[in-house]
C-alpha positions as CSV (number, residue, x, y, z in Angstrom):
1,X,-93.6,19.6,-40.4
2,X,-92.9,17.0,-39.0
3,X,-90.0,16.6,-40.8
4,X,-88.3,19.4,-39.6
5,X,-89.5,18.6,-35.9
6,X,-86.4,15.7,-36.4
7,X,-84.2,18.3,-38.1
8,X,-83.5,20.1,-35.0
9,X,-83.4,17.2,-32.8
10,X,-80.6,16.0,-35.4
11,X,-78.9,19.0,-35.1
12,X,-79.0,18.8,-31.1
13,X,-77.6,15.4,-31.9
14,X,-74.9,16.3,-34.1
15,X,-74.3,19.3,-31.7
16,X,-74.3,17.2,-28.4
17,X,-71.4,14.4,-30.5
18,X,-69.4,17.1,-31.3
19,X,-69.4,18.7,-28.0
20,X,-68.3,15.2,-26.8
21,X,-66.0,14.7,-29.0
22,X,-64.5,18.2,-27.6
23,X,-64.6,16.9,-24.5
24,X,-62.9,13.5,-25.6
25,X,-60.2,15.9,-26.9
26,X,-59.8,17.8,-24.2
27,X,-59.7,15.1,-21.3
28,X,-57.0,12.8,-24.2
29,X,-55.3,16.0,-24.0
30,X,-55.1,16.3,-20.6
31,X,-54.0,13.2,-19.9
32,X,-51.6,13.1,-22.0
33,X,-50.3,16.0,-20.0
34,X,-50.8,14.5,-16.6
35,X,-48.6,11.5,-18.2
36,X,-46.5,13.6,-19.2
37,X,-46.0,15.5,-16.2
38,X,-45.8,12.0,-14.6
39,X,-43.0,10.5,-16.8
40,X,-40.6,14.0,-16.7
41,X,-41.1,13.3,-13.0
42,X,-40.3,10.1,-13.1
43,X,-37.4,11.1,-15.4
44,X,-36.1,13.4,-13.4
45,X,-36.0,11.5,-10.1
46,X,-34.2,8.4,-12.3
47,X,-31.4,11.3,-12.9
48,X,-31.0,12.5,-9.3
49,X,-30.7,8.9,-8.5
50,X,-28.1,8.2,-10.9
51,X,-26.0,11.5,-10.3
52,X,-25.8,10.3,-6.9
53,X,-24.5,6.8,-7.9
54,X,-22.1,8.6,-9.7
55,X,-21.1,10.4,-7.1
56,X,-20.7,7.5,-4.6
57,X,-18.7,6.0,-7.4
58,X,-16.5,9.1,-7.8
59,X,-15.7,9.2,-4.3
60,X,-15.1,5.8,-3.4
61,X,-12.5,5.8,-6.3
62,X,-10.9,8.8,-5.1
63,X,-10.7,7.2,-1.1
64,X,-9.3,3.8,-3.3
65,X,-6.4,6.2,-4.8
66,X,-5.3,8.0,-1.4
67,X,-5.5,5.0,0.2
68,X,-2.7,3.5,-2.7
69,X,-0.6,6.7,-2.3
70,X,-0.5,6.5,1.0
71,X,0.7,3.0,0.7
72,X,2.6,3.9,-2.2
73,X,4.5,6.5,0.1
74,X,5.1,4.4,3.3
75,X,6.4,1.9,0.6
76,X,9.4,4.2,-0.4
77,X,9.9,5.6,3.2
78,X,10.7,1.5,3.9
79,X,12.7,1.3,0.9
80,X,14.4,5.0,1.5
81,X,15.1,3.5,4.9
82,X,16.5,0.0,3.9
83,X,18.9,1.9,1.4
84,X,20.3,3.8,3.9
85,X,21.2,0.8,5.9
86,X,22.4,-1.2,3.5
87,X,24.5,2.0,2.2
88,X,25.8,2.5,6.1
89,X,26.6,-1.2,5.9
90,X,28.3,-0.7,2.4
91,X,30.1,2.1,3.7
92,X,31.4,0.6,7.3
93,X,32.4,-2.7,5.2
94,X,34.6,-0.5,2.7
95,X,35.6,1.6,5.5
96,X,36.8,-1.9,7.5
97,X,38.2,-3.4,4.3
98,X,40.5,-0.1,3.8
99,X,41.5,0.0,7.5
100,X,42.8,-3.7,7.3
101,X,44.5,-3.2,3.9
102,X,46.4,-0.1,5.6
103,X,47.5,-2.1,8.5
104,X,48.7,-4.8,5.7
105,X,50.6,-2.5,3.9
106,X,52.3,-0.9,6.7
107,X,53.1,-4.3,7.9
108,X,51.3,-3.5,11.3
109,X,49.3,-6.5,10.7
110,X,50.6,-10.2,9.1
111,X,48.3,-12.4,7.6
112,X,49.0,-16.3,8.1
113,X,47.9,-19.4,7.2
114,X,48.1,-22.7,9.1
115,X,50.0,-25.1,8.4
116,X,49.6,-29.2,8.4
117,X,52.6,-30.4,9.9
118,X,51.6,-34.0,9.6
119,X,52.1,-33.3,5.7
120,X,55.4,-34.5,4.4
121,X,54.4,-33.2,1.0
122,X,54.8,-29.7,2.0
123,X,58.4,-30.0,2.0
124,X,58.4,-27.2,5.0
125,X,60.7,-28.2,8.0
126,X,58.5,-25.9,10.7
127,X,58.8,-27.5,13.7
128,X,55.3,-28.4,15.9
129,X,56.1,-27.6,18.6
130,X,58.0,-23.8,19.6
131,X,61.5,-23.7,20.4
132,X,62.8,-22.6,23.8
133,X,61.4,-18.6,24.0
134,X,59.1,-18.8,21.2
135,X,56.1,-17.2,21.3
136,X,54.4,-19.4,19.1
137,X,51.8,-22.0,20.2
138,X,49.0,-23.9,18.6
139,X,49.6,-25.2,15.0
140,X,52.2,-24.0,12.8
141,X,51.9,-20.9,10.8
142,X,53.4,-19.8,7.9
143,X,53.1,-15.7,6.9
144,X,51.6,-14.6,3.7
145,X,53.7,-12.3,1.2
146,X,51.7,-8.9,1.5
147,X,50.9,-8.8,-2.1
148,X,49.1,-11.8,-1.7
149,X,47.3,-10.7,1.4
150,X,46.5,-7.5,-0.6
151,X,45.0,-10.2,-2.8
152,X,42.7,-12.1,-0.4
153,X,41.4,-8.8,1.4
154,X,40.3,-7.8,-2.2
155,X,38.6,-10.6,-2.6
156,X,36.5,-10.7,0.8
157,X,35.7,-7.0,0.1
158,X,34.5,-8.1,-3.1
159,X,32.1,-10.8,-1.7
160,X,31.3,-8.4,1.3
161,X,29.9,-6.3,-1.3
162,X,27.9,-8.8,-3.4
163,X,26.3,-9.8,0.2
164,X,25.4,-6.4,1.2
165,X,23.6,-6.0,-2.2
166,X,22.6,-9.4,-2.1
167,X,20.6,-8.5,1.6
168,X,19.4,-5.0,-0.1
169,X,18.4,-6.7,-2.8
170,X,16.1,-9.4,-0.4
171,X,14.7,-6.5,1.7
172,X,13.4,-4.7,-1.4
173,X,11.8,-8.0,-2.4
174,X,10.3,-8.3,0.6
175,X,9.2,-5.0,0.9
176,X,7.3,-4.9,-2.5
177,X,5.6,-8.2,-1.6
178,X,3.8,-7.3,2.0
């Protein structure tokens, strides 16, 4: 009998493995749960974070664009602004130009140029000095035919215009580069 005396100690032995190795189970299983539990935690925490950044990102990008539309605007307020001044000074030019080629052609104004009276080449007998009741002093003068003065105002209304774009033309320059 002996024998069998062993047999159920072996079969307490076998027993007590197998209820460790239940246990073993058990406690890899719950660990692996705890670690689980752990790592989703971690997870999840890693995703707040990041949704956050995101957001930080999101709104500093949106400040970044008001702030440019806001510059954007005040850029075309300055430029709206400059356009009307150089327009007004357009307009007042043209406006000047048309009042002195009115007074031309009504002959209420004469244009002159002077004349060199120390220049024989000229072939022009004006005298230097006025005669007796002449109104004339200074240089001599001799009058321009009207068509001609039509001529020259032309012209200076024509470069009084290239400088008035010419100055709109700076400003806008300027204003894009500040």
């Amino acid at each position: 009998m002996p024998a069998f005396g062993l047999m159920p100690l072996s079969y307490r032995a076998m027993a007590v493995v197998g209820l460790l190795a239940v246990v073993a189970g058990v406690a890899g299983t719950l660990a692996w749960q705890v670690q689980d539990w752990r790592f989703g935690r971690q997870l999840a925490e890693q995703a707040r974070l990041h949704g956050e950044a995101l957001n930080q990102l999101n709104l500093a990008a949106a400040a970044r664009q008001r702030d440019e539309q806001d510059k954007r605007l005040a850029l075309e307020q300055q430029l709206q602004a400059s356009d009307q001044t150089h327009y007004r000074a357009l307009s007042d030019a043209q406006r000047d130009q048309g009042r002195l080629r009115d007074r031309l052609a009504t002959a209420d104004l004469r244009l002159s140029v002077l004349l060199d009276a120390h220049d024989s080449a000229a072939g022009c007998t004006v005298p230097a000095t006025p005669a007796t009741g002449g109104l004339v002093h200074g240089a001599p003068r001799a009058r321009l035919d009207p068509a001609h003065a039509q001529r020259i105002v032309a012209i200076t209304d024509a470069g009084d215009r290239g400088l008035i774009a010419l100055q709109a033309c700076q400003a806008y320059v300027r204003a894009l580069g500040r």
